[in-house]
LUMROGU-29445 format. One record per residue (C-alpha): residue number from 1; residue in three letters; x, y, z. Coordinates in pm, whole numbers, plus 50000, padded with zeros to 5 digits. Layout:
<nodes>
node num: NUM	residu: ala	px: X	py: Y	pz: Z
...
</nodes>
This chain:
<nodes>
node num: 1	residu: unk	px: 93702	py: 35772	pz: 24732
node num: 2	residu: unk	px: 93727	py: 36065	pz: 24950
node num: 3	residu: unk	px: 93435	py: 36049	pz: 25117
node num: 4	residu: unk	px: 93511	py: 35635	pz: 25200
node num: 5	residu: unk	px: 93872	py: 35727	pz: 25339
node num: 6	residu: unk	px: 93732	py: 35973	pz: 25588
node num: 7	residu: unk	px: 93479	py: 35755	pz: 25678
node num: 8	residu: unk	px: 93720	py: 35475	pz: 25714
node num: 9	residu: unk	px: 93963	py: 35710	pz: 25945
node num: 10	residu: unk	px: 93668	py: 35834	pz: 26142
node num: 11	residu: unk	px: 93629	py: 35439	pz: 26264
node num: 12	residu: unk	px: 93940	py: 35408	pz: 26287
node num: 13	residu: unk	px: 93949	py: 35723	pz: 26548
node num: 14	residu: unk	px: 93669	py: 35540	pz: 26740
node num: 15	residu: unk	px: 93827	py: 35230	pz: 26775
node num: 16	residu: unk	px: 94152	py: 35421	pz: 26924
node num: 17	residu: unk	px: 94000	py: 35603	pz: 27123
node num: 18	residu: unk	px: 93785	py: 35311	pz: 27221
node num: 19	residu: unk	px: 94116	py: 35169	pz: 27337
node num: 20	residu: unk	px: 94239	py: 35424	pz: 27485
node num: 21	residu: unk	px: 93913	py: 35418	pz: 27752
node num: 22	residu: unk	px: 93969	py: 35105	pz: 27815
node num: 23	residu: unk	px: 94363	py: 35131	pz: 27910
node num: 24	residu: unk	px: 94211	py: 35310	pz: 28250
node num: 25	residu: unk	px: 94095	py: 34937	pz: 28430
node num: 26	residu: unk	px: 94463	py: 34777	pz: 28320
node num: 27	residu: unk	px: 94770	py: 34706	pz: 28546
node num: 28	residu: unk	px: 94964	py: 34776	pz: 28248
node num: 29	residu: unk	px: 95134	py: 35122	pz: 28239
node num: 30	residu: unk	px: 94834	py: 35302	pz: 28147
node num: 31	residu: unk	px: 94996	py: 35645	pz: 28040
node num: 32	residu: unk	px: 95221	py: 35449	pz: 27797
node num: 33	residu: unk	px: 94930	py: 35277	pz: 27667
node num: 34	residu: unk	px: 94653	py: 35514	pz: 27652
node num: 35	residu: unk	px: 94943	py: 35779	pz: 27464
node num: 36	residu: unk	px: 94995	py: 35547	pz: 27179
node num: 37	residu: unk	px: 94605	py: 35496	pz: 27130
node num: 38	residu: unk	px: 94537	py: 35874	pz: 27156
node num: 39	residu: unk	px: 94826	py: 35953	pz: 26907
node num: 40	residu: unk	px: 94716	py: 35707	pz: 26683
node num: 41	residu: unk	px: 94348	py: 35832	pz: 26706
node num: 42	residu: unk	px: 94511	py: 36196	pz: 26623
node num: 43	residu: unk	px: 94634	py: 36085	pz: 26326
node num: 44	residu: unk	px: 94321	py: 35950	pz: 26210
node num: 45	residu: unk	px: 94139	py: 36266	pz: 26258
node num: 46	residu: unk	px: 94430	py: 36492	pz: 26092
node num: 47	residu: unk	px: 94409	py: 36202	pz: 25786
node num: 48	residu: unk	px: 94062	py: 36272	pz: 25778
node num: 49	residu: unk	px: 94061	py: 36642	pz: 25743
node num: 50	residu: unk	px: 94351	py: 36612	pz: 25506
node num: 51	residu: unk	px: 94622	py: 36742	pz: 25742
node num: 52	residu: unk	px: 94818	py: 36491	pz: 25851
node num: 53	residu: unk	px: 95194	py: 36471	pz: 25713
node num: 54	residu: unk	px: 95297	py: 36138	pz: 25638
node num: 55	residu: unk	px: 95625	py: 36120	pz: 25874
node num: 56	residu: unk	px: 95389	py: 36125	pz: 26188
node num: 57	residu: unk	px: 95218	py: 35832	pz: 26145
node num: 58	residu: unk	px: 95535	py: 35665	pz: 25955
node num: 59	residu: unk	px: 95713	py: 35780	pz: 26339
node num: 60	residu: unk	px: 95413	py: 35605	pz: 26506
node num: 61	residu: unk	px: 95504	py: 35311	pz: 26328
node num: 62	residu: unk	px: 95802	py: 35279	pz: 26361
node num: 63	residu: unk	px: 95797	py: 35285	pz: 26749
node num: 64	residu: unk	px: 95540	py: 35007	pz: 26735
node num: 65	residu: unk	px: 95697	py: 34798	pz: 26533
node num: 66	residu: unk	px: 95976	py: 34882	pz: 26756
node num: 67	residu: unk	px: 95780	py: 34821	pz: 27034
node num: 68	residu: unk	px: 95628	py: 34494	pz: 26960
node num: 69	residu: unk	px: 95969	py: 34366	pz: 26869
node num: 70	residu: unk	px: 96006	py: 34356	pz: 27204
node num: 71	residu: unk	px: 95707	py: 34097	pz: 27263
node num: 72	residu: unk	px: 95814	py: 33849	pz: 26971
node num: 73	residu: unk	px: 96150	py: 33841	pz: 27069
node num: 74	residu: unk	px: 95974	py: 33671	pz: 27425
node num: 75	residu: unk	px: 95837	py: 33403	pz: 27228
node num: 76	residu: unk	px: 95475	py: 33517	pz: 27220
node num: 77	residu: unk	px: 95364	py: 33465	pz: 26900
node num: 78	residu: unk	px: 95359	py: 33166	pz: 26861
node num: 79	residu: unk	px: 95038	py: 33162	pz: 27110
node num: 80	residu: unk	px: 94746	py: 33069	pz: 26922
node num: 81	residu: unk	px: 94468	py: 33319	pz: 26856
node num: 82	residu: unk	px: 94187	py: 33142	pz: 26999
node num: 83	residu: unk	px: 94366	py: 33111	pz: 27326
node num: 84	residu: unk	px: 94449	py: 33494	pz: 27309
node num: 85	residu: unk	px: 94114	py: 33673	pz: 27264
node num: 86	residu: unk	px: 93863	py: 33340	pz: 27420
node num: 87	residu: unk	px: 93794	py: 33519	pz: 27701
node num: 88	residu: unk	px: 93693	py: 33905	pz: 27744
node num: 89	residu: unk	px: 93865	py: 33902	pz: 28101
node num: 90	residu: unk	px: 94218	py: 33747	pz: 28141
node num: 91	residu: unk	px: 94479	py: 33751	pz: 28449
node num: 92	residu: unk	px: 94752	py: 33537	pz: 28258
node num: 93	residu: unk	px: 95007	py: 33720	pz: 28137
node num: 94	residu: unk	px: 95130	py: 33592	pz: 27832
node num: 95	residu: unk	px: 94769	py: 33662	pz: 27708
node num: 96	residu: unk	px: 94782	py: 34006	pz: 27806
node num: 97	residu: unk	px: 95087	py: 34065	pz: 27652
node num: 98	residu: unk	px: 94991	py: 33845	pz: 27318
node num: 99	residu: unk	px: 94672	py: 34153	pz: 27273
node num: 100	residu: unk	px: 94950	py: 34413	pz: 27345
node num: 101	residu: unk	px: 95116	py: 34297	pz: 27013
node num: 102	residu: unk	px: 94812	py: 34270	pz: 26844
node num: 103	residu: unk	px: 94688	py: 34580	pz: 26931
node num: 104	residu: unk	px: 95049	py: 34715	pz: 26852
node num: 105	residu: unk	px: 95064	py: 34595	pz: 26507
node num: 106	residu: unk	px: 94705	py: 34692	pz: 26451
node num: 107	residu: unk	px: 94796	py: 35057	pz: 26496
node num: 108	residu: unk	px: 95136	py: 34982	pz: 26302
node num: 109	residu: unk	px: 94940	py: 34857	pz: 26014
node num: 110	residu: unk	px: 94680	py: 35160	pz: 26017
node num: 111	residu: unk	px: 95018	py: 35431	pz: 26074
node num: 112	residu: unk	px: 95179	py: 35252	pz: 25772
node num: 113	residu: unk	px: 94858	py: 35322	pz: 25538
node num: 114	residu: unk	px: 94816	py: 35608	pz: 25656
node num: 115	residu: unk	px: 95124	py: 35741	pz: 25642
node num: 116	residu: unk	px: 95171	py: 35583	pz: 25249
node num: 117	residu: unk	px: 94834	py: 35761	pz: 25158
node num: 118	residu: unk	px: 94968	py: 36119	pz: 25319
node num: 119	residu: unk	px: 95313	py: 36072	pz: 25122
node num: 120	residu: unk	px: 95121	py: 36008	pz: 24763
node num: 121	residu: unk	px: 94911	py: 36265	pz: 24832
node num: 122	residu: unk	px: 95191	py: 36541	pz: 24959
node num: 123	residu: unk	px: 95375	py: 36413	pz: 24609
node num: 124	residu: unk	px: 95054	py: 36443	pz: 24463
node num: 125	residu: unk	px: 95027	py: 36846	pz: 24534
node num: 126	residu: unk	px: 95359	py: 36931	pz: 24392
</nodes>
């Protein structure tokens, strides 16, 4: 089981970091953007070598959940999916902003497990 979650949080590092390169061609504000990845992407890596303490991640969370507050309150999602990712190149806005929340509450998602799994385990040791 291990072996599987380090595996698991090694992809998981790719695909935020992965991210991250890919913040450098956006109009968006880049630094704010590629910082979240990379400190997402840390935590994977300190999950993986079993140092991570669960209030970083559960911090990370919180300020994306926080963060993509911000986009729902604007209405946007209620956009549907296949109008959000159809194309690999947008310039509409709404879209853009649609796979900002996305990509917001996929790191939210990952912080929260990750941040449950370092808790049990820190609970776990004692």
């Amino acid at each position: 089981m291990r072996t599987l979650q380090q595996i698991i949080n090694v992809l998981m590092m790719v695909l935020f970091l992965f991210a991250a390169v890919l913040q450098y061609n956006d109009d968006d504000d880049v630094l704010r953007w590629t910082a979240i990845y990379l400190i997402a992407a840390s935590c994977c890596i300190c999950a993986a070598v079993g140092k991570l303490k669960w209030w970083l991640p559960a911090l990370v969370a919180a300020i994306c959940v926080g963060w993509a507050a911000i986009y729902v309150t604007r209405g946007l999602w209620s956009m549907p999916l296949s109008e959000a990712f159809a194309e690999w190149e947008t310039k509409s806005q709404p879209v853009i902003q649609v796979r900002n929340m996305f990509g917001l509450a996929v790191i939210a998602v990952w912080m929260i497990l990750l941040a449950m799994t370092a808790r049990s385990q820190t609970q776990n040791r004692v």
